[in-house]
N, C-alpha and C positions, 0 to 999 in steps of 0.2 A: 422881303419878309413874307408878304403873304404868297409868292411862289415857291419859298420856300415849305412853308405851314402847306401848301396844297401839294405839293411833293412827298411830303410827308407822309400826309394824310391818305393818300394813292398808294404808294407803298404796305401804309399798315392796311389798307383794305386787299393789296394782291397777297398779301402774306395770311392775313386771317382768310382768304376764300381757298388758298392753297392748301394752309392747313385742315380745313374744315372739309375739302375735296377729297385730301387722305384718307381722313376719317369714316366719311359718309361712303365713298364711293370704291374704298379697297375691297378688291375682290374676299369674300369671305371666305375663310379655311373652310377645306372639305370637310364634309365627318364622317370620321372614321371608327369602326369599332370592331375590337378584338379581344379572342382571350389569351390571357398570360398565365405564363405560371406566376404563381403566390411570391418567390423572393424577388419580380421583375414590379409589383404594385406599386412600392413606392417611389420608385425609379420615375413611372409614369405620372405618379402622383405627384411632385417635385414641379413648384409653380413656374421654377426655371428649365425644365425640362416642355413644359405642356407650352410656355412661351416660344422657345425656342423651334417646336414643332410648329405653333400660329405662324411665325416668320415664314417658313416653309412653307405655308402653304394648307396643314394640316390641323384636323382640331380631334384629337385621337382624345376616344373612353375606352377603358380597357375594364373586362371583371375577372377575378380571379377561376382561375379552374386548374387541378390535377394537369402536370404534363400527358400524365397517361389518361385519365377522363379525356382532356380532348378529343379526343380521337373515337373514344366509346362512346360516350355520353351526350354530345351535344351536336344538332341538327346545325354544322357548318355551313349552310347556305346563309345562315344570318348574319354572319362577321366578316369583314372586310381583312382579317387577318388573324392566323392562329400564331401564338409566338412560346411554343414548350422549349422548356430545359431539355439537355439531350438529343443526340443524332437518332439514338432506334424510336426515342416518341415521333421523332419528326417524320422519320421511315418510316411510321406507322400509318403517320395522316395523310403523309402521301401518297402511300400505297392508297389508303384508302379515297380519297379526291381526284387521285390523276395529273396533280400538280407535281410537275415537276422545279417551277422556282421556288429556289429560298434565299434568306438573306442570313449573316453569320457573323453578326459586329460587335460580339465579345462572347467571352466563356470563365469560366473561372474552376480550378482545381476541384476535386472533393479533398474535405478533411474532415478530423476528429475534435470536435471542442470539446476541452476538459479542464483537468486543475491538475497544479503544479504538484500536490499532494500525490494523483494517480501519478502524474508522467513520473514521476519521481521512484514511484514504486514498478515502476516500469522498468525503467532503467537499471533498478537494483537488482530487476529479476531475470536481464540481458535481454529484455524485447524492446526496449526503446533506446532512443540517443540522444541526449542533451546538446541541442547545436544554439545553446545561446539566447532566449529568448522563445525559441518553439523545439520542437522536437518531430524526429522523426521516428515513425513507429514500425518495427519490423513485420509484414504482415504474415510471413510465412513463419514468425517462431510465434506468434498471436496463435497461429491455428489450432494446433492442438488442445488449446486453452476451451476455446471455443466448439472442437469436434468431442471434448470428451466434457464438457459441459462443467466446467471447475469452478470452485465458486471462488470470492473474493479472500474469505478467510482460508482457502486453502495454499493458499501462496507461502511457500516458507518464507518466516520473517518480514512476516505482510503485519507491523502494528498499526497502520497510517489511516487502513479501510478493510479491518476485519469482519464485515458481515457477512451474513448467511445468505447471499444471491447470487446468482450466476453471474460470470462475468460475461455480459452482453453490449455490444454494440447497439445502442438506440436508433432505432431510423423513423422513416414513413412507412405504411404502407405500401408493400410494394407492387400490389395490384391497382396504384392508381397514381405514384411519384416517381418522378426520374430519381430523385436523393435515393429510395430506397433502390430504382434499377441500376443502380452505377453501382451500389455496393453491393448486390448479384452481382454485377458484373466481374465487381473486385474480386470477392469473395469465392465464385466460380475458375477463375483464372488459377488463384492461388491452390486452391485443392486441387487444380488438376495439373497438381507440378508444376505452373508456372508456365501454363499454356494456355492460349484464349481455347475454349469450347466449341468445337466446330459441329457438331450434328447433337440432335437429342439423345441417340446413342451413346455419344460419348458423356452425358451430364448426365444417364441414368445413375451410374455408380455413386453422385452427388447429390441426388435429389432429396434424399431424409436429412443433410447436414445442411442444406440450400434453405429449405423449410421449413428447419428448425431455427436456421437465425430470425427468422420473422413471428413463427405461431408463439417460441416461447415468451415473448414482446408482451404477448395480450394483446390488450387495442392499440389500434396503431390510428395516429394521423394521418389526414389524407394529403396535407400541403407540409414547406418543408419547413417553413415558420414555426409552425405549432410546437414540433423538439425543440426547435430553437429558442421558442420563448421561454419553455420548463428549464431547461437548462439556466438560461439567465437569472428567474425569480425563484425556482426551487431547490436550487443548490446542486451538491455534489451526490450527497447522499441519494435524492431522487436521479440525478441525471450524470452520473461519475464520466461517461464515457459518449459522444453523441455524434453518429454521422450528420455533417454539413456541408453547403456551400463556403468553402472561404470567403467568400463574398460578403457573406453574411458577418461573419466574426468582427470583418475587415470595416465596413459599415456603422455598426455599431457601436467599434472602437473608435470611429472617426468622429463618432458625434461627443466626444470627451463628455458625457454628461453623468461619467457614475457608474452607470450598468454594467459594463465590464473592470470588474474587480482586478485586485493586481494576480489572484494566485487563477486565474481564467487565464489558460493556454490553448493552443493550436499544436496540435500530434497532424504529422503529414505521412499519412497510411504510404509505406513504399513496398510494394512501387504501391501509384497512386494513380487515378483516372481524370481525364479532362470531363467538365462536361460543359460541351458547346450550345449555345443558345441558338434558336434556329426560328426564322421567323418565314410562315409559308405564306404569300398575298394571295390572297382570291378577287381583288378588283384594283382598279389603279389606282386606289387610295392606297392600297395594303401594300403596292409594289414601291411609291414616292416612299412609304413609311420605311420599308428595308432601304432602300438607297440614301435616302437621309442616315437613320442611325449609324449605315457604316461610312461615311463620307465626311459630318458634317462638325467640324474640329470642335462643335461647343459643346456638342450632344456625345461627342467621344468622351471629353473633357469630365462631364458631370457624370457619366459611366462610371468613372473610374471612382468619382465621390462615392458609389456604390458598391466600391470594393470590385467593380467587373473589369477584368484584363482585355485589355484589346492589342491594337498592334502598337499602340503609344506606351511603349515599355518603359522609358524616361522618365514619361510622366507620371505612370503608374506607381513605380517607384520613389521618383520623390514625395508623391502622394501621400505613402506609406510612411516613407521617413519623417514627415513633417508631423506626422503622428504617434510616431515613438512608434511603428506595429513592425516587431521583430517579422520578417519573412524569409524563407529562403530566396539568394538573386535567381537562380536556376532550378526549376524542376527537370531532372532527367529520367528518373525511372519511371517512366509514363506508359500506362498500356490501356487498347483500345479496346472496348467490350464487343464483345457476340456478335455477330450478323443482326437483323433486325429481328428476321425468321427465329434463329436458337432463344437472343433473351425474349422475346414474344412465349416461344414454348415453353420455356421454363415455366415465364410466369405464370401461363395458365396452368401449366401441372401444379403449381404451388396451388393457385385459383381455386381446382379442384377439392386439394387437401383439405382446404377453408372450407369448402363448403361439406365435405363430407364429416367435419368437427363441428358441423351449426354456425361454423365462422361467417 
């Protein structure tokens, strides 16, 4: 018996020094720090995403900034990683650093949050199409709406959203967000017959109808949150029509708590643009952080919790299913924006325009 009790008692002392050696003596996560854009904060905020990163190895704070500020704005010697929305923000920063690694572990469509009320009025007027749960929006019969600046009650047989304002596409700023450079991008494609814009030359012809979907906005946000939130708490009236990340829609609807109402639809601008998240390491924190995110099945996993697509298309999908969130299975009329050079010049031709208005 008492060899027994002393067996015991050896045991629970190797097992409390073993545990207590994990504790004390586990190497501690690196720290790491980087800027994000604005729809990736709670991503990294998510206590099972920052855990899952400690396993790894990693103890990442990230703060929010403009995908296009990055690159303008902020002395990159200080972060261990910049991680913007968009391929031309990330051609941006690299141009500007000299880094050529980056990391690419999920992306998600641009789309239109609206209500069922416009799509509907959409549909009646042959610029959109009822597929069920979301809709797709014709962007080339949108245009003229939009070049010859129409407003809402000019619509024949518009009784649904008769006011007196232009019918505008909501965005960011497009001097400091990829949301607002993706839909440049779109928008530049589609007016030029349905061809990406190869020189500044060829976007001169575009440049007052380019400028104009931004100036006549007013102020704009600088992250892509900010439309998103108006749209959710202000309505239709304030926010009828809104560029976004899907991601975003997709997120929100996942958290079943209300906020997205039943007549809050998804319009998928066709064709439509990817925009890829790109994450550039400036030290070997920043480089484990991209090889983690794109490898690491849990951190993939709770991605997709944030409405972001990756290569786990299965999962993404049931994801969605289990949430009631109508989606298209297939985007195909997908097109890719400007060189980094062309939408760079635009914007800053736009830039200018801003500022010679006091903008």
């Amino acid at each position: 018996m008492d060899r027994t009790r002393t067996l015991f008692v050896v045991i629970l002392g190797v097992t409390a020094v073993t545990i207590l050696g994990i504790f004390l003596f586990r190497p501690k996560p690196d720290p790491v720090v980087g800027l994000v854009g604005s729809e990736k904060i709670p991503f990294f905020q998510d206590e099972r995403v920052q855990e899952a990163l400690r396993r790894n190895g990693l103890d990442v704070t990230v703060h929010k900034a403009g995908s296009r500020e990055i690159a303008t704005e902020f002395n990159l010697d200080e972060y261990d990683f910049v991680f913007p929305a968009g391929v031309p923000a990330a051609q941006k920063i690299q141009q500007e650093t000299g880094v050529s690694t980056s990391y690419n572990p999920f992306f998600t469509p641009m789309a239109i949050a609206s209500w069922k009320p416009i799509a509907d009025l959409f549909v009646q007027q042959g610029i959109a199409r009822d597929e069920g749960g979301y809709y797709l929006l014709d962007m080339e019969k949108l245009l003229p709406l939009l070049q010859n600046e129409v407003r809402w009650n000019e619509l024949q047989g518009n009784t649904t959203f008769p006011v007196n304002q232009s019918i505008l596409i909501r965005s960011t700023d497009v001097r400091k967000s990829n949301s607002a450079a993706m839909y440049l991008g779109l928008m530049s494609y589609v007016a030029n017959d349905n061809n990406i814009i190869q020189t500044m030359n060829d976007a001169q012809p575009y440049m007052s109808f380019l400028s104009d979907l931004f100036l006549r906005q007013g102020l704009l946000a600088s992250s892509s949150q900010e439309p998103f939130e108006d749209y959710l708490v202000q309505g239709m009236g304030h926010s009828p029509i809104v560029m976004i990340y899907e991601a975003q829609f997709i997120a929100q609807a996942a958290l079943d708590n209300g906020t997205i109402l039943p007549e809050m639809v998804l319009m998928y601008p066709s064709p439509t643009i990817f925009t890829k998240h790109i994450l550039i390491p400036f030290s070997e924190g920043g480089e484990k952080l991209g090889q983690v995110l794109e490898t690491d099945p849990e951190l993939q996993k709770l991605a997709i919790e944030y409405g972001l697509r990756n290569s786990n298309l299965a999962e993404f999908r049931q994801f969605t299913a289990d949430h009631n969130i109508a989606l298209p299975d297939t985007i195909v009329n997908v097109i890719e924006p400007p060189s980094y050079e062309v939408l760079e010049g635009i914007i800053q031709a736009i830039e200018q325009i801003y500022q010679q208005q006091g903008g």
